[in-house]
C-alpha positions as CSV (number, residue, x, y, z in Angstrom):
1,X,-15.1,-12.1,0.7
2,X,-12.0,-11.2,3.3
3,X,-12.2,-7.8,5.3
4,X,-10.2,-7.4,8.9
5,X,-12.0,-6.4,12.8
6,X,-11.1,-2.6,13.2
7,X,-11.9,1.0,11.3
8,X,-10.2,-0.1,8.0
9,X,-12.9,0.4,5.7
10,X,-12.3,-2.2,3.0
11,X,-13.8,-5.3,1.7
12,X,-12.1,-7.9,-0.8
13,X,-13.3,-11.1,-3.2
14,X,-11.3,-13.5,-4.2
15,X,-12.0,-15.4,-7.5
16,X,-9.6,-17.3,-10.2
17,X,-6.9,-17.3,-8.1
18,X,-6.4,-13.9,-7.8
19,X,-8.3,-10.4,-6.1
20,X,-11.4,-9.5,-8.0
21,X,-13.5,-6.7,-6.9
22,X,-12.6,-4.5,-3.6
23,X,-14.9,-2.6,-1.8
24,X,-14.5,1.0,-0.9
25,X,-15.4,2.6,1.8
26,X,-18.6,0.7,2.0
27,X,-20.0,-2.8,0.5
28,X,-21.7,-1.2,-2.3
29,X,-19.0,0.5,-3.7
30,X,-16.6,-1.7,-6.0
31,X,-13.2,0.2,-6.7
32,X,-11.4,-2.6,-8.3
33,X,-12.1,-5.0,-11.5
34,X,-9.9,-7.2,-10.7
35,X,-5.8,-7.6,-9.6
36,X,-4.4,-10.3,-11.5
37,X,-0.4,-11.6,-12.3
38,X,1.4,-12.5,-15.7
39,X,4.3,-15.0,-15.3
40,X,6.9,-14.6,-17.5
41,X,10.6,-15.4,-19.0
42,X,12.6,-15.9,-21.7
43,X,10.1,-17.1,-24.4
44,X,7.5,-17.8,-22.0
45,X,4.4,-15.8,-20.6
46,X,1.2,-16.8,-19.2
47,X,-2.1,-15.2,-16.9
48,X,-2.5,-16.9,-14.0
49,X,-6.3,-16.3,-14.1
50,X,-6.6,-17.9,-17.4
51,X,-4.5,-20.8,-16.8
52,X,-7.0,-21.4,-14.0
53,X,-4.6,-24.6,-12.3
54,X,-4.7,-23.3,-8.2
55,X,-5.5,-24.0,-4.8
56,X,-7.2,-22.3,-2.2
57,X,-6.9,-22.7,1.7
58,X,-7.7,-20.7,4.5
59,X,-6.3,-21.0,8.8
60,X,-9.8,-22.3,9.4
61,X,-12.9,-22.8,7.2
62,X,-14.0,-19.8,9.5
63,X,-10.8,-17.0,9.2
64,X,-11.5,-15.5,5.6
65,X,-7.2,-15.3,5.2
66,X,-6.7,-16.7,1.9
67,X,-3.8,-18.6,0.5
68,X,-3.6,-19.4,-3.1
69,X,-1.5,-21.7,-5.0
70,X,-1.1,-21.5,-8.7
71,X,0.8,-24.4,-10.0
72,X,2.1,-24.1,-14.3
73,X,4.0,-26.0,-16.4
74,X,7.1,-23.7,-15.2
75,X,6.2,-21.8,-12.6
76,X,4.9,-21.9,-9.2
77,X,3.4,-18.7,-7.6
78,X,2.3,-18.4,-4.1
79,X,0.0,-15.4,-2.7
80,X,-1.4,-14.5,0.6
81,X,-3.7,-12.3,1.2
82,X,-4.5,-10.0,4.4
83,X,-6.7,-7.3,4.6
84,X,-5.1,-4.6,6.9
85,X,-7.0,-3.9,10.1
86,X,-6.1,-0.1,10.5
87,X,-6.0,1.3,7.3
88,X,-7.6,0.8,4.0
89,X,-5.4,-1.3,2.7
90,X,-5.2,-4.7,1.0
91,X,-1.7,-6.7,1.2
92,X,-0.8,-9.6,-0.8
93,X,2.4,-11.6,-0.3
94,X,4.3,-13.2,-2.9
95,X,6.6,-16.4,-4.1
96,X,7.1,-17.0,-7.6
97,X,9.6,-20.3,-8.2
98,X,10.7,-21.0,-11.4
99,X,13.6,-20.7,-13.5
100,X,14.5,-17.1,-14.7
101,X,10.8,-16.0,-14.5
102,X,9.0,-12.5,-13.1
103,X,5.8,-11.2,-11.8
104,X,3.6,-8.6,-13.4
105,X,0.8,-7.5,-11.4
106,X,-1.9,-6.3,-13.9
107,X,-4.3,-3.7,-11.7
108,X,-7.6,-2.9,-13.5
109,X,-9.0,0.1,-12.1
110,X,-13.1,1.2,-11.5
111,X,-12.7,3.6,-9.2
112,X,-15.9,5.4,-9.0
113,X,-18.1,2.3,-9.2
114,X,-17.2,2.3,-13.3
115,X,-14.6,1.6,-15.5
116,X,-14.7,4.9,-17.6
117,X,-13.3,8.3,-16.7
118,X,-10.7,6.6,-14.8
119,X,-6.9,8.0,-15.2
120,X,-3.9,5.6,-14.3
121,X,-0.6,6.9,-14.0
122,X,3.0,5.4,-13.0
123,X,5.3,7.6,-10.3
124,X,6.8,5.1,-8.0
125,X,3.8,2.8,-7.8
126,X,0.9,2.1,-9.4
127,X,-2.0,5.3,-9.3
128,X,-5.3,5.7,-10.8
129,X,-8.4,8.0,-9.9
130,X,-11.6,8.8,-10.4
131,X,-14.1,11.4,-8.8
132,X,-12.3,11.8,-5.4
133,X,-11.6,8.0,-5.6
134,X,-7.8,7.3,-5.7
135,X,-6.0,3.6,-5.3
136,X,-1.6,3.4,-5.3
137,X,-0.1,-0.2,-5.8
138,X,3.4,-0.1,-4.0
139,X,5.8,-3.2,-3.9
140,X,7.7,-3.2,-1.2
141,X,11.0,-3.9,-3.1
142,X,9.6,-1.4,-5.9
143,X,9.0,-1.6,-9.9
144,X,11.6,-2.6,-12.0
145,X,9.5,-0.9,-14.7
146,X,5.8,-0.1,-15.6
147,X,3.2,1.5,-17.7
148,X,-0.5,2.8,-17.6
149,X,-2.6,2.2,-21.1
150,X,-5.8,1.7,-21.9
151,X,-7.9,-1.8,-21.7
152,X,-8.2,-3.3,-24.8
153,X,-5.7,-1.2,-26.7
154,X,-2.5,-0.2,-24.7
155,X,-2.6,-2.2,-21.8
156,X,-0.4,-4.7,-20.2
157,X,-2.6,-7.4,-21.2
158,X,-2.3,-6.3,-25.0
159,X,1.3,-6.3,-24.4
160,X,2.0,-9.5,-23.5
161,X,-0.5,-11.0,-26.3
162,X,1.2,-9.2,-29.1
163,X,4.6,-8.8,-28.1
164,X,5.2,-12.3,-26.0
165,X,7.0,-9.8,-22.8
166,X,6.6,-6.6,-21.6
167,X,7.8,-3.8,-24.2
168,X,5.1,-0.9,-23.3
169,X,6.4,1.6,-20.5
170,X,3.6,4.7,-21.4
171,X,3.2,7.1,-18.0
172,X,0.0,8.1,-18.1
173,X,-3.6,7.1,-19.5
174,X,-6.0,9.8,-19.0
175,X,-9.7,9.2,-18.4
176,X,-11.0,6.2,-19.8
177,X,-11.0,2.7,-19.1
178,X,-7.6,2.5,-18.1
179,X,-5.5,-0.5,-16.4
180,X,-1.8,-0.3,-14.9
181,X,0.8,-3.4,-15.1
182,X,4.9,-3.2,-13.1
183,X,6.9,-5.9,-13.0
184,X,8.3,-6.4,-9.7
185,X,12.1,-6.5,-8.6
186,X,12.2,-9.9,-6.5
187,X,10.3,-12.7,-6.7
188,X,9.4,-12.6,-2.9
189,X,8.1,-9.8,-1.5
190,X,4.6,-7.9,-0.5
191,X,1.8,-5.7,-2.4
192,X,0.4,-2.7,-0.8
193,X,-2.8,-1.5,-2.2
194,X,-4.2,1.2,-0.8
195,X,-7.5,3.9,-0.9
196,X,-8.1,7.2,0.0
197,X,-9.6,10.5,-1.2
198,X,-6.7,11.8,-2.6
199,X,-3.2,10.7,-4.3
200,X,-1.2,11.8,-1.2
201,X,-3.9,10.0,1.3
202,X,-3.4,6.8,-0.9
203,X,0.4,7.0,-0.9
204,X,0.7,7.8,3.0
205,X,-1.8,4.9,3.6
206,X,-0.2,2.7,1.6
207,X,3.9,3.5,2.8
208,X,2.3,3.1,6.4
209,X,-0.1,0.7,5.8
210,X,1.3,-2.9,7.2
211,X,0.2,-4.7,9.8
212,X,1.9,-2.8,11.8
213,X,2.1,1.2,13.2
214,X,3.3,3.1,15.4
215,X,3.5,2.1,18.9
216,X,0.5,4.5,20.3
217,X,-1.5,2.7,17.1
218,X,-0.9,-0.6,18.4
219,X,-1.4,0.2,21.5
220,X,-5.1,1.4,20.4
221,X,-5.3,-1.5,18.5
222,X,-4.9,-4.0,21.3
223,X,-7.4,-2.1,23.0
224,X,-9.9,-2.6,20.5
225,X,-8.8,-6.5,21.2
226,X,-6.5,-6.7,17.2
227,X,-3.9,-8.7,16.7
228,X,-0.8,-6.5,16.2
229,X,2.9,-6.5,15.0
230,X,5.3,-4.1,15.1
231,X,8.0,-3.4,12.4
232,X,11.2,-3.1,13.6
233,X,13.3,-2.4,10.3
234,X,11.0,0.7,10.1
235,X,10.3,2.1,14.0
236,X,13.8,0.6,15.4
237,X,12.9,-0.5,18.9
238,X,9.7,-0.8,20.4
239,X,8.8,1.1,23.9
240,X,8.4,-1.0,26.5
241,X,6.3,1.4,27.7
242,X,3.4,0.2,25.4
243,X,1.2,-3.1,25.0
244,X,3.6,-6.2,23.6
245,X,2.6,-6.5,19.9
246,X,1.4,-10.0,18.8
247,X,4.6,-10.0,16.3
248,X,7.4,-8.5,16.0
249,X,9.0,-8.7,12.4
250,X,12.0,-7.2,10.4
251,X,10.0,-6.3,7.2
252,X,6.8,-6.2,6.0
253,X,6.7,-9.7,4.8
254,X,7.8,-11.2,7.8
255,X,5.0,-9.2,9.7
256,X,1.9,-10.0,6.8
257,X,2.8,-13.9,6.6
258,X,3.0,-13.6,10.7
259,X,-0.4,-12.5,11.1
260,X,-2.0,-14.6,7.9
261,X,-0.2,-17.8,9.4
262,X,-1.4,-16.9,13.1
């Protein structure tokens, strides 16, 4: 289990390979099944999870920051993951090598400590909610496309397995046991996903949500003795003014593989 020092409010497992259950806004309360990845090309698709061939390391055997290395016959995906000290936010970085190949995230959704009622919907990111529980996946290069269905019948999963690629692009699933699948733009780049009582709270959280804030939350944050790191792509220049950050980084990437490496 990974969390971060400071008032985020969120707890993460890691199992497979890949996130399993997160925690929301207490230990008892399990939002998430599970965030998994299909790799996939021309021809070619496989779940990470199921292939079951990775590594896992950590900083120290004491800094729960993990890294995870999933190694297949073509393919090669890299993900770091970093719990987000300010907000309740989980970010994973990612590397996929391999020839022609993409990343799916597949999200699977218990918000509300269950799988049923639960509605998933596509609008940018990656939304679902459930009785005042709400969770938006956002990559930080965007969607190239994606689609909420239903486990077992409409979902990503079931796409792959019938189809062999992704063919299903449905915008909504409405209260059930729902799961959420995009295929992301690059094959580098960060995951934000993010909690919050509302849709609105979860997208805010998660647009905001890197390592990094404002200066006056940084400065806050040093108090309270976190590391810090400051985006300068999004903020511009930082005010002397206020505590040095403990990185300084041109995109979110940069800033999350700072602080996991650190």
């Amino acid at each position: 289990m990974t969390t971060a020092l400071g008032p985020s409010r969120l707890w993460a497992t890691v199992g497979h390979g890949i996130v399993n259950e997160v925690y929301w806004p207490a230990t008892g309360q399990p939002q998430l099944r599970d965030l998994g990845f299909v790799v996939a090309g021309s021809g070619f698709w496989a779940e990470v999870k199921r292939e079951n061939r990775y590594t896992l390391t950590t900083p120290e055997p004491y800094v729960p920051l993990a890294r995870v290395v999933h190694e297949g016959d073509r393919y090669r995906l890299t993900l770091e993951i970093l719990p987000d000290p300010m907000r309740d936010v989980l970010l994973i970085s990612y590397l996929l090598e391999g020839q022609g190949l993409a990343l799916y995230p597949l999200l699977a959704p218990h918000l509300g400590v269950s799988g049923w009622n639960n509605t998933a919907w596509v609008d940018g990111g990656l939304f679902a909610q459930s009785d005042g529980r709400n969770l938006w996946l956002l990559a930080d290069a965007g969607f190239r496309r994606a689609s909420a269905g239903y486990v077992g019948y409409s979902d990503g999963w079931q796409d792959f397995a019938r189809n062999g690629t992704m063919t299903y692009s449905f915008a909504r699933a409405e209260a059930g046991n729902v799961a959420l699948i995009g295929e992301c733009v690059t094959s580098e780049g960060v995951l934000a996903l993010a909690f919050a009582q509302t849709p609105e709270g979860a997208h805010s959280c998660c647009i905001s949500g890197g390592t990094a804030g404002p200066a006056w939350d940084i400065a806050g944050a040093a108090r309270a003795g976190l590391r810090t790191a400051f985006i300068s792509s999004v903020e511009g220049s930082y005010l002397g003014v206020y505590p040095k950050p403990d990185v300084v980084a041109g995109s979110l990437l940069e800033a999350a593989r700072a602080m996991v490496g650190g």
